[in-house]
TILO-594526 format. One record per residue (C-alpha): residue number from 1; x, y, z. Coordinates in steps of 0.001 Angstrom, whole numbers. Layout:
<nodes>
+-----+---------+---------+---------+
!   i !       X !       Y !       Z !
+-----+---------+---------+---------+
! NUM !       X !       Y !       Z !
...
+-----+---------+---------+---------+
</nodes>
This chain:
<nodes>
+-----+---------+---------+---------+
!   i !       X !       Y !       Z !
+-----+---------+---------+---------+
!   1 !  109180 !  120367 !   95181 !
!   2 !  106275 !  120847 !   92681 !
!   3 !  106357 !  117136 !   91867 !
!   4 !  105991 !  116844 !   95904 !
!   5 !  103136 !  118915 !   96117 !
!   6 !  101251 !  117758 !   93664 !
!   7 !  101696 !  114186 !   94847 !
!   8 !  101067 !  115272 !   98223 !
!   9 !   97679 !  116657 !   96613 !
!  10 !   96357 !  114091 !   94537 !
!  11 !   96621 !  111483 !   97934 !
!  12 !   94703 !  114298 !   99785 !
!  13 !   92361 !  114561 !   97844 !
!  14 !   91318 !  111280 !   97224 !
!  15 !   91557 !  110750 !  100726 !
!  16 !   89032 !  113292 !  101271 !
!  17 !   85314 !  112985 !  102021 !
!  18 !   82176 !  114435 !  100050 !
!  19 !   80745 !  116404 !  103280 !
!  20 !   77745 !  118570 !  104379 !
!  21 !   77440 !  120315 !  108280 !
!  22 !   80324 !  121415 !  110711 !
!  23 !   81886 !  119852 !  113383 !
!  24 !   80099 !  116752 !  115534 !
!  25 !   76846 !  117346 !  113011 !
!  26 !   79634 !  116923 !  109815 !
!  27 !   77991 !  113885 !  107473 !
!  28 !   80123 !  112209 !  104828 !
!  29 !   77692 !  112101 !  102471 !
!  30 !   79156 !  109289 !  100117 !
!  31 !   80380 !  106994 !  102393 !
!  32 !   76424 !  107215 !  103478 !
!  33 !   75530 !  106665 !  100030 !
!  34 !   77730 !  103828 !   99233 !
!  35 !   76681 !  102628 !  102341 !
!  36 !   72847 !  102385 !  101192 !
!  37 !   73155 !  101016 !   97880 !
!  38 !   75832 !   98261 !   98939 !
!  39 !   72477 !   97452 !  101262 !
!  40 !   70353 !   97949 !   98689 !
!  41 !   72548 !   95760 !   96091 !
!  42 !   72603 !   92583 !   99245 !
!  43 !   68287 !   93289 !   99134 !
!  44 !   68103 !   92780 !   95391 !
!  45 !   70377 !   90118 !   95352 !
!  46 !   68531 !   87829 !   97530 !
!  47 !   65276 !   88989 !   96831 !
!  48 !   66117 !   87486 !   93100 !
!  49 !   67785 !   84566 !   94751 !
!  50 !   64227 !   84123 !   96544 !
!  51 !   62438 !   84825 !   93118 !
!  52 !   64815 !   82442 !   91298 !
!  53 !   64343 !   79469 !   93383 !
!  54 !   62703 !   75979 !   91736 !
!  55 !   62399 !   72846 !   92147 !
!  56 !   65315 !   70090 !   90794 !
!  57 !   68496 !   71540 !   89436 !
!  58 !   69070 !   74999 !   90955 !
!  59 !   70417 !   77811 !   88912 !
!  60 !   73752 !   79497 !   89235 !
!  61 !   72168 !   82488 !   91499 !
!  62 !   69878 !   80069 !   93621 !
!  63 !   73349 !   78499 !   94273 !
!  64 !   75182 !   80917 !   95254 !
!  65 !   72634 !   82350 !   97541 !
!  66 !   71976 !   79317 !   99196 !
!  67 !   75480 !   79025 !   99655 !
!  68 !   76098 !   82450 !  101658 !
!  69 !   72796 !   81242 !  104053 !
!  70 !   73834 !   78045 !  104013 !
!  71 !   77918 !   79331 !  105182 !
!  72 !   76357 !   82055 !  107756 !
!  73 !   74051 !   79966 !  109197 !
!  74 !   76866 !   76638 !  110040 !
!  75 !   79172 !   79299 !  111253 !
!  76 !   76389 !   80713 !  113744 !
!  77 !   75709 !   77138 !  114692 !
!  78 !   79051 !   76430 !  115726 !
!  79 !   80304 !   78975 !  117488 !
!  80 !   76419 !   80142 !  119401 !
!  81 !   74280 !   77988 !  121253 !
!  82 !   71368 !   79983 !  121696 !
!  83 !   68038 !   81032 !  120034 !
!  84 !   69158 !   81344 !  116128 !
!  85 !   66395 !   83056 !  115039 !
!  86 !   68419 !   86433 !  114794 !
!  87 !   71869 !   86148 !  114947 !
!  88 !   71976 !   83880 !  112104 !
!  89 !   69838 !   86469 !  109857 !
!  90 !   72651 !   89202 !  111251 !
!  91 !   75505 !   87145 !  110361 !
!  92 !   74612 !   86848 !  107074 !
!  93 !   73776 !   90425 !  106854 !
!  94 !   77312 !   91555 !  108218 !
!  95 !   78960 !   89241 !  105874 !
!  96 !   77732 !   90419 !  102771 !
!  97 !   77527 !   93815 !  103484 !
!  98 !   80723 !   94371 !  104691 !
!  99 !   81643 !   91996 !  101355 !
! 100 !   79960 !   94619 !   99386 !
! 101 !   81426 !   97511 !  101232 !
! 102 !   84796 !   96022 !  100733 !
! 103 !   84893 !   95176 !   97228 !
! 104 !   84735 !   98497 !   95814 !
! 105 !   87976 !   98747 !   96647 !
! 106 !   88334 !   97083 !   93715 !
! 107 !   87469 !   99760 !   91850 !
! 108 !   90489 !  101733 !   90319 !
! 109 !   90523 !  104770 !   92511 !
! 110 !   90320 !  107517 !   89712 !
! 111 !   87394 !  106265 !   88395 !
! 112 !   84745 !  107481 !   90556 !
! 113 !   86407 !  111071 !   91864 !
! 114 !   86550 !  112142 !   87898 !
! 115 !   83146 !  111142 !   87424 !
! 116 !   82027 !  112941 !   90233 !
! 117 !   84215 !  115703 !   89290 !
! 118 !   83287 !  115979 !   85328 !
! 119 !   80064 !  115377 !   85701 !
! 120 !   78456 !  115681 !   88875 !
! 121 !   80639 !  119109 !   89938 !
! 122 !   81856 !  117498 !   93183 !
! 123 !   85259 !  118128 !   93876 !
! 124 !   85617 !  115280 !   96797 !
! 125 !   84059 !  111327 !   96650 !
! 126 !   85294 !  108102 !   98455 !
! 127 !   83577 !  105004 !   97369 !
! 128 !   84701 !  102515 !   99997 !
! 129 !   82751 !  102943 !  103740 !
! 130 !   84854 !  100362 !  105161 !
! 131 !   87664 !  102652 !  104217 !
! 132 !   85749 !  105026 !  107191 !
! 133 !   86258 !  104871 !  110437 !
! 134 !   82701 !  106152 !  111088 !
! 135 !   81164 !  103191 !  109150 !
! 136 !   83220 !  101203 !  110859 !
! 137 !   82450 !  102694 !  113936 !
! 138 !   79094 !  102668 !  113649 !
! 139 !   78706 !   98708 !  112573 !
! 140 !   80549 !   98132 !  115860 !
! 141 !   78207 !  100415 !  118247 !
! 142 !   75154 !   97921 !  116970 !
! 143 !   77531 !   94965 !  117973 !
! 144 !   77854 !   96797 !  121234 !
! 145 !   74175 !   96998 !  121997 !
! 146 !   73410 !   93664 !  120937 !
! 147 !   76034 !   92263 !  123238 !
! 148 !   74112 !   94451 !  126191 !
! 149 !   71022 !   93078 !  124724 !
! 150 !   71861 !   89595 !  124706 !
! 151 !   73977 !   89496 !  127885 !
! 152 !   70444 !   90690 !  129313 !
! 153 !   68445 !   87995 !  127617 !
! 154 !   70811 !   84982 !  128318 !
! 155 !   71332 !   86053 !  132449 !
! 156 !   68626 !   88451 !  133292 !
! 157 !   69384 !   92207 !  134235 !
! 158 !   70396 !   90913 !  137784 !
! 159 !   72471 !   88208 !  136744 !
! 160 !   74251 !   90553 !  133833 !
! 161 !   74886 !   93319 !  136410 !
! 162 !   75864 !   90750 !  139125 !
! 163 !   78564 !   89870 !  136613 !
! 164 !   79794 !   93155 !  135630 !
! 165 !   80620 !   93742 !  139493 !
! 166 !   81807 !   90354 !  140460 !
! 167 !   83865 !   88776 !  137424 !
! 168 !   86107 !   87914 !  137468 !
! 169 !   87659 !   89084 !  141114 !
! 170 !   84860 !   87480 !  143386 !
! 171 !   82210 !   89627 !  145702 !
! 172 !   84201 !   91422 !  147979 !
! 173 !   83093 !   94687 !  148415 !
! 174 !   86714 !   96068 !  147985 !
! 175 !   87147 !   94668 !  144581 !
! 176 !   84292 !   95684 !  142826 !
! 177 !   85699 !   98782 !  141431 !
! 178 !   88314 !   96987 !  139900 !
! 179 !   85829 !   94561 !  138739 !
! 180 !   83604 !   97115 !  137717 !
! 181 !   86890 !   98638 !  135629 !
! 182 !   88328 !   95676 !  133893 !
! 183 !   84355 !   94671 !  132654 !
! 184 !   83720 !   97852 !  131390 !
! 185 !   87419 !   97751 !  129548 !
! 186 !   86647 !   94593 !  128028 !
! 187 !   83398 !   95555 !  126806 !
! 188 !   84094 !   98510 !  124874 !
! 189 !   87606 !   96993 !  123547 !
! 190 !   84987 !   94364 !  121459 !
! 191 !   83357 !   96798 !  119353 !
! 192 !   86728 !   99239 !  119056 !
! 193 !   89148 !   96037 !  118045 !
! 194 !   86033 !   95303 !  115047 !
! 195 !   85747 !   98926 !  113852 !
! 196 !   89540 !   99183 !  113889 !
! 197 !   90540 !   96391 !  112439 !
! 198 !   88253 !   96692 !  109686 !
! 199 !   89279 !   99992 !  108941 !
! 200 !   92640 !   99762 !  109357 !
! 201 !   92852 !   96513 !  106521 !
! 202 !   90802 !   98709 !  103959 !
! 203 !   92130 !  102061 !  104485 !
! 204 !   95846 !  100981 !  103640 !
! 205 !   94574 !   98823 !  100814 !
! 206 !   93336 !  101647 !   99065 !
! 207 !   96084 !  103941 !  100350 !
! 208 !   98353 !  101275 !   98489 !
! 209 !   96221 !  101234 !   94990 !
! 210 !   95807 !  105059 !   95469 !
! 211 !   99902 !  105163 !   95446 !
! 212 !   99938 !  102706 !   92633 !
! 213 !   97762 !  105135 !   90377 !
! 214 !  100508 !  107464 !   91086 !
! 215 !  103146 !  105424 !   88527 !
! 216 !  103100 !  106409 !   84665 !
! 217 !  100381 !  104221 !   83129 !
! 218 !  102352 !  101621 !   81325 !
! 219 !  103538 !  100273 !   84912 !
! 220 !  100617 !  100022 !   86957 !
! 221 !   99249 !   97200 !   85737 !
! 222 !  101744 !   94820 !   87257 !
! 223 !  102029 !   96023 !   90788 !
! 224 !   98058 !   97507 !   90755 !
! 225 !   97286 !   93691 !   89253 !
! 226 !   99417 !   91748 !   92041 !
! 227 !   98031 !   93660 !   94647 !
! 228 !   94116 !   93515 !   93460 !
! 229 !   94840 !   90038 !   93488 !
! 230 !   95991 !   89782 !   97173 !
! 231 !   93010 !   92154 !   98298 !
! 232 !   91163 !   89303 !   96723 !
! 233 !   91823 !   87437 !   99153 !
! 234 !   92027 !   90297 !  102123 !
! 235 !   88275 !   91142 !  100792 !
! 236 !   86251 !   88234 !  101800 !
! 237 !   88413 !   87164 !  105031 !
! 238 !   87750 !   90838 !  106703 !
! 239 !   84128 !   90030 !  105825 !
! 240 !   84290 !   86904 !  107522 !
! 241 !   86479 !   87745 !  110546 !
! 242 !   83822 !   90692 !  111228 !
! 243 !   80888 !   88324 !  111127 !
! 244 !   82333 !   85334 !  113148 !
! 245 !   83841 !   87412 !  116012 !
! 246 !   80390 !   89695 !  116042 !
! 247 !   78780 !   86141 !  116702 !
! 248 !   81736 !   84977 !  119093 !
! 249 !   81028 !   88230 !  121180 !
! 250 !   77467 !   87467 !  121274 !
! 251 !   78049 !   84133 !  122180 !
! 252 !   80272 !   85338 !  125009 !
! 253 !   77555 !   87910 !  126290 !
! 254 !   74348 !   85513 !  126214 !
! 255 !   76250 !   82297 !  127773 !
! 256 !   76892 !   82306 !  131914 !
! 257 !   80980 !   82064 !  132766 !
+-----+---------+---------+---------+
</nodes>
């Protein structure tokens, strides 16, 4: 039972937020802090990419910056067909952000938390804010107004509210509720399927490596190293999937049906 417990309070509390306030006005504090510098981290990088860049051969980090503009910006192009101007600079900002979120669930799990613990006196710190719902969350509720906004720009305020009361049963008067209904369920399912889905991916990978770091030490190398391995792979694809379906939505809201 003691073995229980204790395993039962080492998930707990590294399942547990850094926190300040009480109730709707409670902040966690490090998944805002993560948060930042992962932003922070995506501004330096391409500021230096920007810095970096010369004429002939490129260097390594010209490359690879080009490459990430280069792979937002053909993934934009083929999936919207409007003004660019935006969405392709918020593509590539989704993509590398949540990229950045995600990989610090790379990180082994006690790393940070004993740190914190040791040296900073905090008893509770989560590094990963795609691990959060309210990151999550919150990424989604800017997808949500920009497919408002951009339903707007692409049909006009008449045309977008003609369509939230007329798609997709026709104009009669008796099925606009039910239009009304199914348009507004559609709508919010976008942004809860990203935040969810998202979260859900992250916060059982490092529910998984938090587990592993449970095993004596001399075993979790080979099932901590097989599945670091697979989040690899898990890492970069929820990046991805986030970005193009934020574009598809977008897409969806600024083109007439």
């Amino acid at each position: 039972m003691a073995s229980e417990n204790s395993a039962s309070a080492y998930v707990t509390h590294h399942l547990t937020h850094l926190q300040v306030g009480e109730g709707l006005w409670t902040f966690n504090v490090d998944t805002l802090f993560f948060s930042w510098l992962c932003g922070l981290a995506m501004m330096g990088l391409f500021i230096l990419g920007a810095r970096r860049v010369q004429k002939g051969v490129p260097g390594k980090l010209q490359n690879f910056v080009e490459s990430l503009v280069e792979f937002a910006d053909n993934s934009v192009k083929e999936s919207f067909h409007g003004p660019r101007e935006f969405v392709g600079p918020l593509a590539l900002t989704i993509f590398v952000w949540v990229l950045f979120w995600n990989l610090l669930d790379l990180i082994p799990v006690d790393y940070f938390p004993l740190f914190a613990d040791k040296v900073l006196h905090l008893h509770y710190l989560r590094i990963v804010p795609s691990a959060d719902p309210n990151a999550t969350f919150a990424m989604s509720l800017t997808v949500l107004m920009l497919i408002i906004i951009y339903s707007i720009k692409g049909k006009g305020v008449g045309g977008f509210g003609k369509e939230l009361l007329t798609h997709p049963f026709g104009s009669n008067p008796v099925l606009i509720p039910f239009n009304l209904i199914l348009n507004a369920v559609e709508l919010l399912a976008k942004p809860i399927s990203l935040a969810l889905r998202l979260f859900g991916n992250l916060y059982a990978a490092e529910l998984i490596f938090i587990l592993i770091a449970m095993l004596p030490w001399w075993v979790q190398w080979l099932p901590g190293g097989a599945w670091a391995l697979f989040h690899i792979l898990v890492i970069p694809l929820q990046a991805f999937i986030f970005m193009t379906l934020t574009i598809v939505y977008i897409s969806l809201a600024y083109e007439e049906h």
